[in-house]
TITOR-258105 format. One record per residue: residue in three letters; x, y, z of N, C-alpha, C in turn. Coordinates in pm, whole numbers, plus 50000, padded with zeros to 5 digits. Each point is the difference from the previous one (the first is absolute). Example, Ala and Ser with C-alpha at 12.3 -4.5 7.8 and 13.67 -1.06 7.14 Angstrom:
ALA513194943150780499115011950000500905012050000;SER499655010549928500825011950006499235010950073;
END
This chain:
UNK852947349517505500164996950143498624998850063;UNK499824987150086498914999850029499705011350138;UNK498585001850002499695009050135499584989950099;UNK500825007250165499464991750114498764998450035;UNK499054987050025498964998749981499595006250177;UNK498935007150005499315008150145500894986950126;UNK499694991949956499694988350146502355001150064;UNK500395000349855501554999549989500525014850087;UNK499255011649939500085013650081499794994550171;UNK498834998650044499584997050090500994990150110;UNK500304991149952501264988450074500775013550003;UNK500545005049909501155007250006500085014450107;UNK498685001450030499875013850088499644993650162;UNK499624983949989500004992750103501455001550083;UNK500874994949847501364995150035500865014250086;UNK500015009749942500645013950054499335004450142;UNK498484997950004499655010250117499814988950125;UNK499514987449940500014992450129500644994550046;UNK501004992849870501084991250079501315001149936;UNK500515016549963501345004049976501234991150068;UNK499624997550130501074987650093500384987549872;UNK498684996549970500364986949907500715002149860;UNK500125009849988501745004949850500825001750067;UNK500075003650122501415000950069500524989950038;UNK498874988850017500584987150038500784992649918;UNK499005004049871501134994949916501505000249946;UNK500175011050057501645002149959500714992750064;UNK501084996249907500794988450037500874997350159;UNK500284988950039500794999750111501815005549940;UNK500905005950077500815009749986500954983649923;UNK500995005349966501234984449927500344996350117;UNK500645004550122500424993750130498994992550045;UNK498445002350026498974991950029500074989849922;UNK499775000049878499744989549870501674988650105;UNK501085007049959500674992150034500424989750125;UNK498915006250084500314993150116498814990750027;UNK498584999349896499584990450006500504991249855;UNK500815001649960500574993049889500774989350097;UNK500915009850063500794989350078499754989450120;UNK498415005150029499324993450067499544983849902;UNK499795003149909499374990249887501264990049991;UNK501315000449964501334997449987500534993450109;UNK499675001050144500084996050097501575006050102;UNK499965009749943500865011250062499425013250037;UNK500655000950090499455019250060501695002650080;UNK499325014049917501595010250025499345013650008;UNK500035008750078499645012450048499235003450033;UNK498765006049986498955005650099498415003949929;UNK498824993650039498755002049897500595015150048;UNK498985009649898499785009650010498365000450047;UNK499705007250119498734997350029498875011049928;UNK498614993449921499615012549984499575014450070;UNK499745008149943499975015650056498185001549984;UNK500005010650127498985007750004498974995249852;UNK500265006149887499125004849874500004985949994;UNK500574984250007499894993049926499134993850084;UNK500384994250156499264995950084498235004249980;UNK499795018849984498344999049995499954995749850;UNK500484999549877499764991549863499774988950050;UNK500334990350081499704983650031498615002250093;UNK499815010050047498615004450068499055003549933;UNK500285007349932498895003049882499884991449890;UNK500904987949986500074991649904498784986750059;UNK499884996150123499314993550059498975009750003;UNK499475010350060498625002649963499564997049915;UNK500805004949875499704997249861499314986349960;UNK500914988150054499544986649983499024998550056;UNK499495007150152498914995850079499085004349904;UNK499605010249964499195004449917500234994049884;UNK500474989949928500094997049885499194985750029;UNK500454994850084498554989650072499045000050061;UNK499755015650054498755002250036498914998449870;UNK500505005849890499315007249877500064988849907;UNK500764988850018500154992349850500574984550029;UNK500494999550143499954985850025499374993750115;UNK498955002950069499094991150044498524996549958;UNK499964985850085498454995849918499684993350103;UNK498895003850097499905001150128500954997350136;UNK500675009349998501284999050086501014990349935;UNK500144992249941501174993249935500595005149897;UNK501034997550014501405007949862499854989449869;UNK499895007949887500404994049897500365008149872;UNK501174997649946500625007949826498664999749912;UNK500285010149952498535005849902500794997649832;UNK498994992649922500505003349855499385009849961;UNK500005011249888499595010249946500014996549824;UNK499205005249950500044999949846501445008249955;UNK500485007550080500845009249955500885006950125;UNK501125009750031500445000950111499275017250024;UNK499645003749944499015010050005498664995750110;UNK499864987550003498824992450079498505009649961;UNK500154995549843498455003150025499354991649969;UNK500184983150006498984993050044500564989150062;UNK499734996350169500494987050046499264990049914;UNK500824987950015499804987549939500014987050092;UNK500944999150093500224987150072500375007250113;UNK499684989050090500965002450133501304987949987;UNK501135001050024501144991549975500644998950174;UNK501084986949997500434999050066499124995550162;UNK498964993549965499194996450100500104987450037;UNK501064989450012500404996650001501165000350195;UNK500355012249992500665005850135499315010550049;UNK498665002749940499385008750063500055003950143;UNK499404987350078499524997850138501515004750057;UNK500874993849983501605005850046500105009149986;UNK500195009749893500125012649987499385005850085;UNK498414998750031499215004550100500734999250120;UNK500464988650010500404999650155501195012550038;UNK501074995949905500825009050008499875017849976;UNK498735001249951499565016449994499395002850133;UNK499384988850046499384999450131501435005750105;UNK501044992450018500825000450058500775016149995;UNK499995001149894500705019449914498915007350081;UNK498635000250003499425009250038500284997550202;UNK500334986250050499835004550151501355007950000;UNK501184996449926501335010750027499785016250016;UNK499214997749867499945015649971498945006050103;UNK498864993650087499835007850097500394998950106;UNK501094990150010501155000050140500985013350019;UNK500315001449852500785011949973499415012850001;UNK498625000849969499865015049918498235000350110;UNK499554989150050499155002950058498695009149916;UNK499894990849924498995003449868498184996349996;UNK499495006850038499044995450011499224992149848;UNK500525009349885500184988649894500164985849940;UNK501114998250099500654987650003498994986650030;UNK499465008250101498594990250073499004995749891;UNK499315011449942499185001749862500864985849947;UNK501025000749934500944986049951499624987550055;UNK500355002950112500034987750073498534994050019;UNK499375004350032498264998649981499784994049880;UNK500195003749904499544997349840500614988249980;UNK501224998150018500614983549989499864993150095;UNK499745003350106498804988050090499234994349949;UNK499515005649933498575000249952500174988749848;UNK500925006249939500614988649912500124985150029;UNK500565000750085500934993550051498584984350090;UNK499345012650033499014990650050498784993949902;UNK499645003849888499645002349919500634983849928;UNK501165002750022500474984149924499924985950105;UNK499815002750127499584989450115498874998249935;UNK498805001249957498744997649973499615002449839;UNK500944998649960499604992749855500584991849918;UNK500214989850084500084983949950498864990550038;UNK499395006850105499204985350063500574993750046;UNK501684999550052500324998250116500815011950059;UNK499104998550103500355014950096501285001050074;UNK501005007549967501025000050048501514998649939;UNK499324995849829501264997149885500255012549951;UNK501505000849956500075014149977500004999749840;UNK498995001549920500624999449857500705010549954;UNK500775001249857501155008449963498855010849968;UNK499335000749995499115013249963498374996149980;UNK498735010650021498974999449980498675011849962;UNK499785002049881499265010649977498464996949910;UNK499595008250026498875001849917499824988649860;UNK498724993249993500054994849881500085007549857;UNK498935008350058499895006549873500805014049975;UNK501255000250069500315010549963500994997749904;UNK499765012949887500474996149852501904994149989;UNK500535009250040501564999350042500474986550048;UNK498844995450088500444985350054499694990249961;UNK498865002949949499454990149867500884993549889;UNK500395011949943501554995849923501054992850011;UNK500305002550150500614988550058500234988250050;UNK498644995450067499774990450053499174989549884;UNK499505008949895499764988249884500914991949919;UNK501505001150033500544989149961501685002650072;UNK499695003150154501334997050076499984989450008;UNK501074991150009500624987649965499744991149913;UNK499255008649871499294994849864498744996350029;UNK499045001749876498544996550013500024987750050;UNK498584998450041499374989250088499174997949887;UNK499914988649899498864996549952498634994950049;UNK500544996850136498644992850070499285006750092;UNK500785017649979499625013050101499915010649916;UNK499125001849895500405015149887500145009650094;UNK500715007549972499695010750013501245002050160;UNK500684990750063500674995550064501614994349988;UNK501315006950025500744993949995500124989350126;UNK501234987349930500074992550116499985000250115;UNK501085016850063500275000650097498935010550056;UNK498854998349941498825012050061498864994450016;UNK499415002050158498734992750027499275007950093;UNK498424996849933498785010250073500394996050130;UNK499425014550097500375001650141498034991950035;UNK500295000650125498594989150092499685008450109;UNK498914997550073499575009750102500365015849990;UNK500815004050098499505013250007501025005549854;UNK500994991749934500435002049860499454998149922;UNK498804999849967499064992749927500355010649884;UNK499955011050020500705005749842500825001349952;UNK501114993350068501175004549985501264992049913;UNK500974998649952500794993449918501144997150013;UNK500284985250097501375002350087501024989649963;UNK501435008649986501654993149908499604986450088;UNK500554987449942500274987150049501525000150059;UNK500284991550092501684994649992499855001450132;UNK501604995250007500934995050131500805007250039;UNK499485011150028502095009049996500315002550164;UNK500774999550004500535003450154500755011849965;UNK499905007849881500565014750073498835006650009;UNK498534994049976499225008550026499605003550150;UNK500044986250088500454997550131500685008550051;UNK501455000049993501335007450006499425015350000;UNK499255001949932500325016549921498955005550083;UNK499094992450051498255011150038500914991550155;UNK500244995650046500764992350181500585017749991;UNK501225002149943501025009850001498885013750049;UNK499065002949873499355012549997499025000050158;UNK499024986650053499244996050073501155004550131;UNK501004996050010500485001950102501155014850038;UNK500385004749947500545014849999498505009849994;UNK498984995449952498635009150039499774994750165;UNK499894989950050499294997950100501265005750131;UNK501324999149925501015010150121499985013149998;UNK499905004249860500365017950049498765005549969;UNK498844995749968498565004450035499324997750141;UNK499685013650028499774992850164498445004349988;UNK499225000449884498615003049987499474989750030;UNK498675000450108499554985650046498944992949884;UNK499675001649904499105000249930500914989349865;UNK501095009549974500694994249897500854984950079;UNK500534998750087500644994550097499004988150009;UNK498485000450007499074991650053499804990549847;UNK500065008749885499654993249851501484992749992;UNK500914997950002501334997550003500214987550058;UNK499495005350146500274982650066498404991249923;UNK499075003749965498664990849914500824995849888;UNK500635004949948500324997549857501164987650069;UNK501065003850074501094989250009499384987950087;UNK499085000550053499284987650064498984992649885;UNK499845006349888498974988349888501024996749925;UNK501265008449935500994990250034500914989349987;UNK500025001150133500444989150082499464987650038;UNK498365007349973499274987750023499644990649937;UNK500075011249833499944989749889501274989449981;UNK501055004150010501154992550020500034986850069;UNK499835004650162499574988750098499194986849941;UNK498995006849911498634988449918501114997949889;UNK500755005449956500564992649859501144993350059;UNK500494994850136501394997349999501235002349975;UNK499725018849975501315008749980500344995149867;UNK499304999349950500014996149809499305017549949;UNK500495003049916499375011549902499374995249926;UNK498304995450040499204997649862498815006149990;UNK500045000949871498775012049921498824992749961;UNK500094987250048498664994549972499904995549833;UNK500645003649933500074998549831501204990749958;UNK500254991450080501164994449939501325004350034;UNK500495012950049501365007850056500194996650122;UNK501164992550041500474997750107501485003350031;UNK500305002250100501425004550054500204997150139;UNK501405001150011500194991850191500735021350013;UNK499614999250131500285011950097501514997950064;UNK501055006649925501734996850023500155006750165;UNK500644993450090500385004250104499565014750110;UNK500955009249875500395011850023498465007450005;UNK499664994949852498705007250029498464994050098;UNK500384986850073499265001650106500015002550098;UNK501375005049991500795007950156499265012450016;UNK500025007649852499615011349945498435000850054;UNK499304991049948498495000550061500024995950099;UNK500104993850073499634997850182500575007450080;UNK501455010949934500255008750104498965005849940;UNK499475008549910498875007750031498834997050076;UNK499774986449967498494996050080500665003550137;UNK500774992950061500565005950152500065014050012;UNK500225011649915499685012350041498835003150021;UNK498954992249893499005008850036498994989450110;UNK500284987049994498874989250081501684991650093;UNK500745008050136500774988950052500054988349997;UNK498395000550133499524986850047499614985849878;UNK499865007949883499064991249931501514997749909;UNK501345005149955500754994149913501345001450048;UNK500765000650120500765000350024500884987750053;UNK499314994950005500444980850014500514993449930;UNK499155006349865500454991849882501535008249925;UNK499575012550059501185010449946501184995250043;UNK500034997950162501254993850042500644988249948;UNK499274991849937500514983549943500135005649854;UNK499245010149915500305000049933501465011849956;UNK500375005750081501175010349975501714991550012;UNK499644988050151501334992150030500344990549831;UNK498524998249955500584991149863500625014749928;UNK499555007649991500585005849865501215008650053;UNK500585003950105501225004050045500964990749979;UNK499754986849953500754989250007500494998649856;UNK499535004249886500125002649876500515013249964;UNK500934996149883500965015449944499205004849973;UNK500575015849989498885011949926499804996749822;UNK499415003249952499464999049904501185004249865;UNK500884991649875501065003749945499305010149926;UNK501095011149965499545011749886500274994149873;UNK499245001349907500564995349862500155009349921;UNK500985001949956500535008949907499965001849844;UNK500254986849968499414998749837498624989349989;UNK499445009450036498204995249976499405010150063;UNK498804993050020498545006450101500515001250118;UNK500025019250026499845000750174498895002150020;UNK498834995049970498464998250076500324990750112;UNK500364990450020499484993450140501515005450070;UNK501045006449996500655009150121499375013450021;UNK499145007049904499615011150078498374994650065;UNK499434990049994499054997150058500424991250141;UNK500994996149960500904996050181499815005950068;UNK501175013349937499815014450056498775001550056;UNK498995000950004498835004949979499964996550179;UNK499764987949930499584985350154500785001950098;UNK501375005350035500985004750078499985016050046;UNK499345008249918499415013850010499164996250133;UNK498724993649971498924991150067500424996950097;UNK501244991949997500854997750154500215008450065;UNK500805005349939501025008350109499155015050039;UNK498955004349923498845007050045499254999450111;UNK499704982850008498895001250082500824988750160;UNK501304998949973500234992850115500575006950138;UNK499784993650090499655010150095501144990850181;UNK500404987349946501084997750075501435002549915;UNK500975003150049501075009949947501264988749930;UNK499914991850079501004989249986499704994649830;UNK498244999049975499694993349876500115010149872;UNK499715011550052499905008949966501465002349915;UNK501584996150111501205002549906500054988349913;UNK499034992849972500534987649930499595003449846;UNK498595005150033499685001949866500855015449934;UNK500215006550098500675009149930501544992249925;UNK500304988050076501384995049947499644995349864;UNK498884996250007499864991249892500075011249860;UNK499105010450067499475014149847501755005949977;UNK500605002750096501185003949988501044990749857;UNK499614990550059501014987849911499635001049834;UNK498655000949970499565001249893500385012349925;UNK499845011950131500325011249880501635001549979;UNK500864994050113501504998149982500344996749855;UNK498624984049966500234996749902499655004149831;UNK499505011750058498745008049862500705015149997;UNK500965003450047500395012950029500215005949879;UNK500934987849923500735004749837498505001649908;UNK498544994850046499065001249911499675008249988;UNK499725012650088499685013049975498534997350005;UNK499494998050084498434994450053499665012450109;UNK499195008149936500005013150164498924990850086;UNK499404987549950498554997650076500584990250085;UNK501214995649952501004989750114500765010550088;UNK500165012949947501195003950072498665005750087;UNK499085007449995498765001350079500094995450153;UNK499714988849900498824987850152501504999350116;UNK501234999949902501044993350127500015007350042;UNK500275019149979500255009850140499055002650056;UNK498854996349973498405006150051500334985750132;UNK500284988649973499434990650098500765004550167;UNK500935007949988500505005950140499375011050033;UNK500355000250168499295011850048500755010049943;UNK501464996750013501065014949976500724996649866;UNK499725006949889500274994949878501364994749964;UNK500514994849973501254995249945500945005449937;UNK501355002150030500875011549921500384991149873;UNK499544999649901499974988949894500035011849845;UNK500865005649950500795004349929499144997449904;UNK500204989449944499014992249876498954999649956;UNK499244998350182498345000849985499555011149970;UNK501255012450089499035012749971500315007149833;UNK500804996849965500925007749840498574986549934;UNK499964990149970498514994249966499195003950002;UNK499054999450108498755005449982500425014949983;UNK500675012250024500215010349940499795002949875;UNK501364992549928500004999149898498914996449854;UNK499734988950038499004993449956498625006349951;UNK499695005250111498685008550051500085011449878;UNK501225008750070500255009549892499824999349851;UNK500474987449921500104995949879498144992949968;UNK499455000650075498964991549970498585015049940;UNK499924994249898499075009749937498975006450068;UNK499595010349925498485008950078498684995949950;UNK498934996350057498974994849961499435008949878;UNK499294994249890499504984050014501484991249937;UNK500014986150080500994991449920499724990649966;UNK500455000049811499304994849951500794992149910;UNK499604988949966500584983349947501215009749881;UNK500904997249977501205006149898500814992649976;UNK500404999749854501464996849993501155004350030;UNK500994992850064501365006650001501234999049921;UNK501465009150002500254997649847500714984550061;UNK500264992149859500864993149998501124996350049;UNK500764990250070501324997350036501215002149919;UNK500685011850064500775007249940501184982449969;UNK500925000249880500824990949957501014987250108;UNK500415015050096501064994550088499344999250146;UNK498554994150006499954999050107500304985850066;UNK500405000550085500554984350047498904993950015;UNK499564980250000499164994350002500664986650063;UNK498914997150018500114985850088498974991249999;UNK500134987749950498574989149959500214992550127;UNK498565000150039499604994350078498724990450011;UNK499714984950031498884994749932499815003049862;UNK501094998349885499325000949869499595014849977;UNK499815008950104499125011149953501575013250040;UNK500115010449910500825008949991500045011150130;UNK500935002650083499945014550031501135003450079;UNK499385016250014501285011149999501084996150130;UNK500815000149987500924997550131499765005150133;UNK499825016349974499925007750105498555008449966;UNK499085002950111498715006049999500075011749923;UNK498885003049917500115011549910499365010350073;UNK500375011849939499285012650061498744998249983;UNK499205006850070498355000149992499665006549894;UNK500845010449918499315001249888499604994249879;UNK501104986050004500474987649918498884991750054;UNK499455000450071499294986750042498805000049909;UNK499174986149940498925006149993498805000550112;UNK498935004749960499095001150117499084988550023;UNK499794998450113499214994250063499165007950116;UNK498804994049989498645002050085500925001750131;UNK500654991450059500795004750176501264995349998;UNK500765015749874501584996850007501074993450041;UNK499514996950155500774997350064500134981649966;UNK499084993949946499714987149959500734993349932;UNK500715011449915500384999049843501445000750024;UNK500544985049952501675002649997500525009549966;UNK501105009750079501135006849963501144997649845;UNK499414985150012501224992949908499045000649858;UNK498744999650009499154996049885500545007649865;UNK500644991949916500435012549878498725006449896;UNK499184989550016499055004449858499515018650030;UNK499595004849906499355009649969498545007450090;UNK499204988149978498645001549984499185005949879;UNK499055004650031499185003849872499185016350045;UNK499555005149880498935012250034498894994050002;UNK498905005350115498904998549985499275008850071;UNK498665002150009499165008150054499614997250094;UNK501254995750149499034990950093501255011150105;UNK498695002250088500775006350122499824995050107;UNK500934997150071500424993250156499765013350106;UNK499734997250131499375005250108501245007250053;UNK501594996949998500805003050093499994998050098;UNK499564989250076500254993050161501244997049993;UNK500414997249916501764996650002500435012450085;UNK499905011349938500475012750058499485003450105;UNK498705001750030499225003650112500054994850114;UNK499954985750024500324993850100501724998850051;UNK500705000949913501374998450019500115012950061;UNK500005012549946499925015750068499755001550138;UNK498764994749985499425002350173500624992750067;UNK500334985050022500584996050070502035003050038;UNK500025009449854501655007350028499715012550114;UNK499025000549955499495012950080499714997450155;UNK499944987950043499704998550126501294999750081;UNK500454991849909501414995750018501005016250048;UNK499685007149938501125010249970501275003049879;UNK500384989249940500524998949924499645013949854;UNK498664997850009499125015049950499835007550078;UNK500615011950016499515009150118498295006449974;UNK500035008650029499045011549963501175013749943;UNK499334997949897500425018949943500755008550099;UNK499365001250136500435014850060501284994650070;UNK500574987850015500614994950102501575004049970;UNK500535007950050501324997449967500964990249973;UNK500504994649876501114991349967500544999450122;UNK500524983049978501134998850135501425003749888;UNK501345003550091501015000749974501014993850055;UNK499684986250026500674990150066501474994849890;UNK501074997750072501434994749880499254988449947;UNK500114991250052500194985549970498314995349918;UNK500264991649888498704997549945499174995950097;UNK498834999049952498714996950048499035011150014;UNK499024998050096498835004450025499765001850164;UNK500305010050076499994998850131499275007850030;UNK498614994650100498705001149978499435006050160;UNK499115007850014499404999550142500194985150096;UNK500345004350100499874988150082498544994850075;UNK499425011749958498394996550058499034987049929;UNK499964991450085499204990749940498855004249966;UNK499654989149853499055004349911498984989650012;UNK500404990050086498614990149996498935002350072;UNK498864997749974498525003150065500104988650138;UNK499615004950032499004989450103498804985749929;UNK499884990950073499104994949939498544995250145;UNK500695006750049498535004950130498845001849985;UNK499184999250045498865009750028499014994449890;UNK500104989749912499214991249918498345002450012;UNK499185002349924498454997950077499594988049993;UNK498664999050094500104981150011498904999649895;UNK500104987249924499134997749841498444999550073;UNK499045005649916499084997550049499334988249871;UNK500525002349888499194991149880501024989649978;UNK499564984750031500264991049901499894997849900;UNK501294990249931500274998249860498764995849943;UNK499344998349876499104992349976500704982849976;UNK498724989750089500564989149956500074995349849;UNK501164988649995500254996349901499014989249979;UNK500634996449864499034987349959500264990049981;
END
């Protein structure tokens, strides 16, 4: 029998004295729970979530510290999020940074987890967060050489971890050694730096979402002042590209509706005079268009990045009438995503009201969900196989499960929530650990919501399902703005 090696002791005296919460979390949800998000999956409901208790509620509290600290220590690279490979799951030697690619998004959306969590908990911590992915965040405005593009990520040339990566993301460059396709030296004040290529509009989507839930429930004038600089270069770069997403390298993309609703209501929060004109012409087009369809057997990346852009809405809008529209619209989607068992859909829809929604589904979801979702670190795994009799359904040529599988069935992905319910395959083992923003950001914003209480709060004991919540509104103000003193830098 082999002996536990010191470092194995050590995790293990971690695991008992610091974060005993996170084994308790793990114990299973009760068979009545299991069954009532079963029947949620099935598209029936018959009796009553069971809501969690006291001991389990602080486990989902101490389960998110856990993650915060699991990206303080092992997934950032100057304020931006990214999955770490390791030689081994012991991590005693990083190798790559992975998944950089959605970096800049992820950022946004950790950006966004940390303003909840000091809406809620009034953390002076939180700030520390929020500071550091500013800083990221800005960090990628100025290293393209055009000021104001957001690339999917940007770090150090020479740092070893990234090196690995960027020498042959999107395959070697023969006419760039040492360079994958999609990786190009940063210019001016990036001059050392090594920044992802492409077109993505959830990177847009994802740092809009985080940019704007910081600039509402942060009322620090300092952070507030970097916030509106960052959403005015921009916007401005945009303005010079014709609302095209281009990276200057060949990547181009057109800016869909929703999400330029998404950016000019922010520019109108933080600059009225200077974008609210365009906000108005641009909101009557996109109220005029359905909400965005859920897809069920495929990719829910562009419905939870909808989500995102409608978060963005219904956050930062501030006449009431427009305000119920977009909530009609987030409503409709998660009507239509309910059977997916998505806590980051069931999230955004009760968070977007002042007075949360008695919505049965959303709250036994993100409850549920949360509960079942592992204790940091989480890390790339296989899951077992599809048991014989599970029902299936082909769709496009490609196979899957009828009804959404439990989260322990799923395999993993970098931001769970991305990753079809229906997806049957497995996945694989590997030595690559993901940040948990899936969890972290979804938490805090349950947490604002109420749907997550706090620990000390007494259970409600209401008959009838749902979630029946303080009536005290939870939205900030968006008052009291400071006026910018620094312009964007011009473009070129």
């Amino acid at each position: 029998m082999s002996v536990p090696s010191f470092r194995s002791l050590l995790q293990l005296w971690a695991a008992l004295v610091l974060g005993a919460g996170w084994m308790l979390a793990q114990a299973p949800l009760d068979t009545k729970q299991l069954g009532y998000l079963t029947a949620i999956s099935r598209g029936r409901l018959s009796g009553r979530w069971t809501e969690l208790g006291t001991n389990e509620l602080r486990d989902l509290r101490i389960k998110a510290e856990g993650y915060d600290a699991e990206i303080q220590k092992h997934h950032l690279v100057g304020g931006l999020v990214v999955s770490t490979r390791y030689s081994d799951t012991e991590r005693t030697r990083l190798l790559a940074y992975e998944n950089l690619g959605q970096s800049a998004a992820m950022t946004g959306f950790y950006l966004a987890g940390m303003a909840y969590w000091f809406s809620v908990d009034i953390k002076p911590l939180a700030l520390e967060r929020i500071r550091e992915s500013l800083t990221g965040i800005e960090t990628l405005l100025g290293a393209s050489g055009r000021p104001g593009f957001l690339p999917a990520f940007a770090g150090p040339a020479d740092l070893a971890p990234y090196r690995a990566t960027y020498a042959t993301l999107g395959g070697p460059d023969p006419a760039r050694p040492g360079f994958g396709r999609h990786a190009f030296p940063g210019t001016g004040p990036g001059k050392d730096l090594v920044w992802i290529g492409g077109a993505s509009r959830d990177t847009y989507s994802g740092v809009a979402l985080g940019l704007g839930m910081t600039f509402k429930r942060i009322r620090e004038p300092r952070i507030r002042l970097r916030v509106s600089n960052v959403v005015e270069q921009i916007l401005h770069r945009l303005d010079a590209d014709q609302w095209r997403i281009r990276d200057g390298q060949g990547s181009e993309t057109f800016i869909t509706p929703l999400l330029e609703c998404a950016l000019l209501r922010l520019g109108t929060t933080i600059n009225s005079a200077g974008y609210n004109e365009r906000y108005e012409a641009s909101v009557q087009r996109f109220m005029e268009i359905p909400p965005p369809a859920t897809i069920r057997f495929g990719d829910p990346t562009p419905t939870v990045f909808a989500v995102a852009n409608l978060m963005t809405l219904t956050g930062l809008e501030t006449n009431e009438t427009r305000r119920l529209g977009f909530q009609d619209k987030l409503t409709k989607i998660w009507r239509a995503s309910g059977p997916e068992l998505n806590p980051w859909l069931a999230a955004a829809y009760v968070n977007a009201f002042d007075r949360t929604p008695n919505d049965a589904i959303a709250g036994a979801t993100i409850q549920g969900l949360l509960h079942q979702f592992p204790t940091p670190p989480r890390w790339q795994v296989a899951t077992p196989p599809l048991a014989t009799n599970t029902p299936m359904q082909t769709v496009n040529s490609l196979p899957w499960t009828l009804h959404a599988r439990p989260l322990s069935e799923r395999r993993v992905a970098p931001f769970q929530w991305t990753l079809s319910p229906h997806d049957p395959h497995p996945g694989t083992n590997e030595p690559v650990a993901h940040p948990g923003i899936d969890f972290l950001t979804t938490f805090w914003i349950a947490r604002d919501s109420g749907v997550i209480p706090h620990e000390s709060i007494q259970r409600y004991t209401n008959a009838r399902p749902g979630f029946v919540r303080s009536p005290a509104l939870r939205r900030p103000s968006l008052t009291n703005a400071p006026a910018r003193t620094n312009r964007p830098t011009t473009l070129k």
